[in-house]
C-alpha positions as a Python dict, from the first residue, in 0.01 Angstrom:
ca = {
    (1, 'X'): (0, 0, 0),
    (2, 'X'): (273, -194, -187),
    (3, 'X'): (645, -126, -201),
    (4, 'X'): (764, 24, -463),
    (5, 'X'): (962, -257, -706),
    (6, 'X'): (1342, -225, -621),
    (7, 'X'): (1492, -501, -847),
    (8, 'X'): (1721, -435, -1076),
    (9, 'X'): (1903, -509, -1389),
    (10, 'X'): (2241, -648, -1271),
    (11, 'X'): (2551, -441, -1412),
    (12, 'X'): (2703, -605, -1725),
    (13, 'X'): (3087, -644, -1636),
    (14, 'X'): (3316, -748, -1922),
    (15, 'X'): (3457, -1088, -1889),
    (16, 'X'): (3693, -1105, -2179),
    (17, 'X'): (3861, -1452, -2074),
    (18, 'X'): (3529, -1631, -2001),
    (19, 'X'): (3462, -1474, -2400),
    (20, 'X'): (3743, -1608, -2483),
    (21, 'X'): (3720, -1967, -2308),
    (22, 'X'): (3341, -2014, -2405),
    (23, 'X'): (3314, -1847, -2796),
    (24, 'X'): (3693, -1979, -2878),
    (25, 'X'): (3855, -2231, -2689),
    (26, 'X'): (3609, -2481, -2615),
    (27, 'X'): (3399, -2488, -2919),
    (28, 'X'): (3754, -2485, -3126),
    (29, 'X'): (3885, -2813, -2927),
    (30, 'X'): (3530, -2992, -2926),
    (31, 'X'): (3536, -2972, -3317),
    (32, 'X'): (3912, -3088, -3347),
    (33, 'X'): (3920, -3346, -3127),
    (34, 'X'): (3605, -3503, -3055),
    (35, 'X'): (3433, -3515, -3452),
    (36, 'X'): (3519, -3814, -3468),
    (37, 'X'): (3307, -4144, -3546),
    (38, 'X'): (3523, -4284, -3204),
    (39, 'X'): (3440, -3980, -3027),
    (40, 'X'): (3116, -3753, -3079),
    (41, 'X'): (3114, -3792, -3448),
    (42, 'X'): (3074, -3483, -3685),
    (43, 'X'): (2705, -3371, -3606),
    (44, 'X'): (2701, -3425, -3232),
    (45, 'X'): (3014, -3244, -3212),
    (46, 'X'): (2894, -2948, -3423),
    (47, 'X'): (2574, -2927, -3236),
    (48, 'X'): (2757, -2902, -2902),
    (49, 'X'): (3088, -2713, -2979),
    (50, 'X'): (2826, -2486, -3147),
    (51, 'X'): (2587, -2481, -2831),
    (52, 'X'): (2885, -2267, -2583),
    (53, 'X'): (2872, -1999, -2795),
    (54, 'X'): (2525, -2002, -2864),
    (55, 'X'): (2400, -2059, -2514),
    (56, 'X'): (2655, -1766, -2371),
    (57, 'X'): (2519, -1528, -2622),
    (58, 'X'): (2161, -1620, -2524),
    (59, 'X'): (2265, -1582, -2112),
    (60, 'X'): (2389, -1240, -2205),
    (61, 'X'): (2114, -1114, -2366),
    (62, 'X'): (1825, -1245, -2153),
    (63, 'X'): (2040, -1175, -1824),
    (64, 'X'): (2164, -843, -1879),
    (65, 'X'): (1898, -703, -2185),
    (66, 'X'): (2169, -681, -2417),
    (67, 'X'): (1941, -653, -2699),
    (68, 'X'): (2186, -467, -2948),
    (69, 'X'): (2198, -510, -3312),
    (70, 'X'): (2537, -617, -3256),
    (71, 'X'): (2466, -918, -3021),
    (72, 'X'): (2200, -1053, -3232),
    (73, 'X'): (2385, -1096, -3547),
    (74, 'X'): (2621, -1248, -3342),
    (75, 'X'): (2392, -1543, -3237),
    (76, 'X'): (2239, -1545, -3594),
    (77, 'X'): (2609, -1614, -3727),
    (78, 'X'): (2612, -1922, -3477),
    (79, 'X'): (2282, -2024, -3583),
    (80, 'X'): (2408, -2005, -3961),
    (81, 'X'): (2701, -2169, -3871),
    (82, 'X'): (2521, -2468, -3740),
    (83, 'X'): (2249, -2484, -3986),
    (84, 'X'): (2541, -2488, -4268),
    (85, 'X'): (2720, -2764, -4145),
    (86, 'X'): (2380, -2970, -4059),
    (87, 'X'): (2238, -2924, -4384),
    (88, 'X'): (2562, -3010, -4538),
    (89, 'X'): (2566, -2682, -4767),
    (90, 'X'): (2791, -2600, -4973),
    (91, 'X'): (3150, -2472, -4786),
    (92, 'X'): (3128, -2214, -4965),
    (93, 'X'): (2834, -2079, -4818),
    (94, 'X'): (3054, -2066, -4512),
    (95, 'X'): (3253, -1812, -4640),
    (96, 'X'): (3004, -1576, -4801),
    (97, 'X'): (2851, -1587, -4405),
    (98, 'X'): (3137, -1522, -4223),
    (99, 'X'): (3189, -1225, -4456),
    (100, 'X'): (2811, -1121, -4430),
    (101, 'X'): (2803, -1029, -4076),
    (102, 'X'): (3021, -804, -4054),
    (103, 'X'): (2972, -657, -4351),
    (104, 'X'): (2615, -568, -4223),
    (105, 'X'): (2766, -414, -3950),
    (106, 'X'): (2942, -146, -4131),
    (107, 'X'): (2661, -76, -4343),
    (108, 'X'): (2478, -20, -4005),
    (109, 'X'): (2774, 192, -3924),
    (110, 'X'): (2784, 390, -4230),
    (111, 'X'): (2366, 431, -4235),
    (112, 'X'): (2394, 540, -3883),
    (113, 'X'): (2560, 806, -3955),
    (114, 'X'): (2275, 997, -4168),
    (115, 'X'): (2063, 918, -3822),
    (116, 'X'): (2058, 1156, -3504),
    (117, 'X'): (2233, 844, -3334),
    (118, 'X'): (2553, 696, -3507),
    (119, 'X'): (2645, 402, -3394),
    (120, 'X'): (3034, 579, -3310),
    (121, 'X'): (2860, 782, -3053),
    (122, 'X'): (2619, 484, -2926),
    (123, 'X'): (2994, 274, -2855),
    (124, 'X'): (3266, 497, -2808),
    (125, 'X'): (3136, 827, -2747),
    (126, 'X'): (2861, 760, -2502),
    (127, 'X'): (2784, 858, -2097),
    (128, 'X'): (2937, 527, -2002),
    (129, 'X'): (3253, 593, -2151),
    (130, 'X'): (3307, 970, -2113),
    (131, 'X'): (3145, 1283, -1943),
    (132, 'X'): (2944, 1387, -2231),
    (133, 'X'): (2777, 1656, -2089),
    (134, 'X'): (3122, 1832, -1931),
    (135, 'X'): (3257, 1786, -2323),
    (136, 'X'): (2936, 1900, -2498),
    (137, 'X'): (2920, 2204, -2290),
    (138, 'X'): (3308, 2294, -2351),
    (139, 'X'): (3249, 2269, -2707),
    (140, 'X'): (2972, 2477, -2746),
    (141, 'X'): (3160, 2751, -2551),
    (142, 'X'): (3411, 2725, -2771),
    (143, 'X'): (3224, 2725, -3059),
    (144, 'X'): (3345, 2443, -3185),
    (145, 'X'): (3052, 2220, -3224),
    (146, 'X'): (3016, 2181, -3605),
    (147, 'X'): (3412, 2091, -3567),
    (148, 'X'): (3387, 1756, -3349),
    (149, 'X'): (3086, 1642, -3515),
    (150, 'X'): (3311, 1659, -3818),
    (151, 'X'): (3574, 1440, -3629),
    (152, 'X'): (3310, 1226, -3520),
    (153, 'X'): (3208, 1162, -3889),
    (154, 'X'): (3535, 1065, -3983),
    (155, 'X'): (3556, 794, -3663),
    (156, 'X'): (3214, 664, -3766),
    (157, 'X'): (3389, 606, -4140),
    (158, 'X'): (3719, 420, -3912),
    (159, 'X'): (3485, 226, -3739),
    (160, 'X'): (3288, 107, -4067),
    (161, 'X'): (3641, 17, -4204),
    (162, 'X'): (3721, -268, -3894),
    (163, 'X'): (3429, -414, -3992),
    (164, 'X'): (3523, -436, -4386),
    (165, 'X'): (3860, -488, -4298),
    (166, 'X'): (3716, -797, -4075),
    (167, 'X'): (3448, -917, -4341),
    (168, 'X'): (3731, -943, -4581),
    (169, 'X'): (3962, -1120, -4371),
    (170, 'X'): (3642, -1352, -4290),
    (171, 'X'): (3572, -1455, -4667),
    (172, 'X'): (3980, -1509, -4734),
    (173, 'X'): (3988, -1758, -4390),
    (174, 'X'): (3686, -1937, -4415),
    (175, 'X'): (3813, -2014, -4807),
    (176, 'X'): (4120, -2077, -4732),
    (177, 'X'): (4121, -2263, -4402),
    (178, 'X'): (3725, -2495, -4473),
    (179, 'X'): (3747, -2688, -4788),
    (180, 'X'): (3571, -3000, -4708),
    (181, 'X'): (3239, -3080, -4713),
    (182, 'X'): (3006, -2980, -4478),
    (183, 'X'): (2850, -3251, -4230),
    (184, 'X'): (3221, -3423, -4258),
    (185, 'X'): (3448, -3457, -3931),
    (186, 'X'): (3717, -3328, -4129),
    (187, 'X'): (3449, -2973, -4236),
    (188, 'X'): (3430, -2992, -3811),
    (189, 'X'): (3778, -2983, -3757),
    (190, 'X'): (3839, -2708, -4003),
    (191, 'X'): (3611, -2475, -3884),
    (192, 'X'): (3766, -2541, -3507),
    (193, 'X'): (4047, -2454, -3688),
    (194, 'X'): (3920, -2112, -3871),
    (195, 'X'): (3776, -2034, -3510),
    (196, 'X'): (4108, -2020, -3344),
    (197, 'X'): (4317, -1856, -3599),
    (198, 'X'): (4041, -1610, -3655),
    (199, 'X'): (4103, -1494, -3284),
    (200, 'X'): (4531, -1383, -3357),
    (201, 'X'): (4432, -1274, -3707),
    (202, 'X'): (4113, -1102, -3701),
    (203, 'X'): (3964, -1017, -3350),
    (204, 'X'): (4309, -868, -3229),
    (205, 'X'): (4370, -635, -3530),
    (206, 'X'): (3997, -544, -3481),
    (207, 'X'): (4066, -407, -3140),
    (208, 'X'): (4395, -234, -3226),
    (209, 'X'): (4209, -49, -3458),
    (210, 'X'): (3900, -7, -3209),
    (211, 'X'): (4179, 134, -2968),
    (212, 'X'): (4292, 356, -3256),
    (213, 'X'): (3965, 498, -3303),
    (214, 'X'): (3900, 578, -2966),
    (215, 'X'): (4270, 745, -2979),
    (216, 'X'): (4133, 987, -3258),
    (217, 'X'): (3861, 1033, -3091),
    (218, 'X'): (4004, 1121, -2778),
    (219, 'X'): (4281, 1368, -2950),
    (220, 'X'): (4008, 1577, -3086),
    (221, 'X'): (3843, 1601, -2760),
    (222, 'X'): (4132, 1702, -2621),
    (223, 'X'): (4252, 1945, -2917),
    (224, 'X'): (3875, 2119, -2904),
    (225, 'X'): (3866, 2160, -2499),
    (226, 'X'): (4176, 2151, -2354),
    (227, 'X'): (4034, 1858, -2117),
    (228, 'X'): (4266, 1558, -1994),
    (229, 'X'): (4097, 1197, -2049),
    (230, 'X'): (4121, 1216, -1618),
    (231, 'X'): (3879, 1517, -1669),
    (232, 'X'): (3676, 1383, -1903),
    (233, 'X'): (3647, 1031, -1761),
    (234, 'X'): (3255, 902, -1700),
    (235, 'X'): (3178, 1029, -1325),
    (236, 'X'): (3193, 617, -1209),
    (237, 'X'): (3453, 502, -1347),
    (238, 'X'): (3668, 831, -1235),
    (239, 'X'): (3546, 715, -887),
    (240, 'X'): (3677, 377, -943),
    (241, 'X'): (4013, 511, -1038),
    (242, 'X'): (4023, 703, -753),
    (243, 'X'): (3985, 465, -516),
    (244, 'X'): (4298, 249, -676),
    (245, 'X'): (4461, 510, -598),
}
């Protein structure tokens, strides 16, 4: 008789410094300071400030199973990234990628939303987040079903508009900021360059308007069941407020 197998996926807990450290920081200094011939020169230094964000992206989705749509284009864009500057492509290729990805990712947005499983609901409005069940079952008692669904439309069309908002902010960086040739120290030190100001200019309106979304989101739940966000909290991370309290 064997025992029954009790191994488990470890829980994924966000680490938005180490994020921060390994996608940003490190890859943006290794290409500014260390392309040159005296240093790592331009293709040893792409390959490795490349290889942080590459390899962290890989750890996350082998160690935690983090196979989302989301996360792969993510390591794709690296990929791209690398392959542009080691084929010595055009720069302007650079631009038309960074714009790309998340461009596909509002078209996944907006084609999700003519599936039974937008991606709105998968992200924001899912167990993990909030008590799903408690809020489905106050809305249907309330009869006011076909109203949130509505609501949850319009967040779905929000959330599609980060992601344009981002792909255009992308294409107007990576043309503005990378103008040298590709395979060139000075290419390197640009794109360390686009990485870090892409961070104040990009990532952080991105989550404002994240936060916003969830705001809406949250409003409407509240509006349609008279439920605080303390009511309608996910059951474990209530607990976890709890005991901080």
């Amino acid at each position: 008789m064997t025992a029954p197998n009790t191994t488990s996926m470890p829980d994924h807990k966000p680490r938005p410094w180490v994020d921060l450290l390994v996608s940003i920081i490190i890859p943006s200094v290794i290409l500014m300071k260390f392309s040159g011939d005296e240093h790592l020169g331009s293709v040893n230094a792409l390959i490795l400030g490349l290889a942080f964000p590459l390899g962290w992206g890989l750890f996350e989705l082998i160690r935690y199973r983090k196979k989302n749509f989301i996360a792969l284009l993510g390591l794709i864009s690296v990929g791209l990234t690398g392959g542009i500057g080691l084929l010595e492509l055009d720069a302007g290729w650079l631009a038309i990628k960074e714009a790309a990805i998340p461009a596909i990712i509002g078209l996944a947005v907006l084609a999700s939303t003519r599936t039974k499983y937008p991606l709105v609901r998968t992200l924001l409005y899912n167990p993990n987040v909030l008590d799903v069940e408690k809020i489905q079952e106050s809305l249907e008692e309330n009869n006011r079903v076909a109203e949130f669904e509505g609501r949850l439309l319009n967040a779905s069309y929000f959330f599609a508009g980060t992601f344009l908002f981002s792909s255009i902010m992308n294409y107007v960086l990576a043309r503005w900021i990378v103008v040298s040739p590709s395979g060139t120290q000075a290419f390197n030190e640009e794109l360390g360059r686009m990485t870090l100001v892409s961070y104040p200019m990009i990532a952080i309106p991105s989550m404002v308007m994240m936060m916003l979304i969830f705001y809406y989101l949250w409003r409407t739940i509240r509006r349609l069941t008279g439920y605080t966000l303390e009511d309608v909290m996910a059951p474990h991370l209530a607990e976890k407020e709890k005991s901080r309290q």
